[in-house]
N, C-alpha and C positions, 0 to 999 in steps of 0.2 A: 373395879371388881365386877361392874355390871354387863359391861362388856363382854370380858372374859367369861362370863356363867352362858351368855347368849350366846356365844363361838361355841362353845362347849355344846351348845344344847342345839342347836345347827349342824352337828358333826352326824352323818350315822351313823346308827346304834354300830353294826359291825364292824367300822371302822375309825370306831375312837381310838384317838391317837392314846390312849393310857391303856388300849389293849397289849399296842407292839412296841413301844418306849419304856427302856430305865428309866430309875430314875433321875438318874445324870441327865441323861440327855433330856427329856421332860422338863427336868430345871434350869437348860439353857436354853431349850424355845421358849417359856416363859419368862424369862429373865430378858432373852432376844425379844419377843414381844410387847414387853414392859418399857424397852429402851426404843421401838416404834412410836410406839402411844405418846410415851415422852416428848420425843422428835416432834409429833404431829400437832403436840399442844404447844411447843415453843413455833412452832412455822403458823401456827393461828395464831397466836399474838403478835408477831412479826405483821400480818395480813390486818389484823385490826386496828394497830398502830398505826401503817400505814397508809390506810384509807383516811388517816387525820392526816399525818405528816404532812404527805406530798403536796396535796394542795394547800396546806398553811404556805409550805416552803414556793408555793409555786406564786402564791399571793403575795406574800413578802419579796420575793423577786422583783416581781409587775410593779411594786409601790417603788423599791427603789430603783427600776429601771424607765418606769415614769420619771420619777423626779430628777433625776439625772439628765434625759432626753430634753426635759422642761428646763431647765436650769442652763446645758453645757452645750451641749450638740445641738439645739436650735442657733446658738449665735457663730457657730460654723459652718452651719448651713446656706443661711442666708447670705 
């Protein structure tokens, strides 16, 4: 909601959209606006999850792509 008071108060004065909008329509740029914010807060979790993920998965790889290299494909190499 804080957000949305700051959009509002950023707007000017003669061109507040609650001058020239029903209220239909009014209720689906906000409704359309609410399903943004939404989106944006699930694409930031995603981004924060991710800065752990990848390099757990990328470290878990290395351990077992090490140990593998050490164990199988050194004695086909030589």
């Amino acid at each position: 909601m804080e957000k949305k008071q700051i959009r509002e108060m950023n707007q000017p004065p003669t061109l507040s959209r609650h001058n020239f909008l029903s209220g239909t329509k009014r209720k689906a740029i906000e409704e359309r606006m609410n399903r943004v914010e939404e989106n944006r807060k699930y694409a930031q979790m995603i981004d924060r999850r991710s800065r752990s993920y990848f390099p757990l998965a990328f470290i878990i790889f290395n351990i077992f792509y090490w140990i593998y290299y050490i164990k199988f494909a050194k004695d086909t190499i030589e």
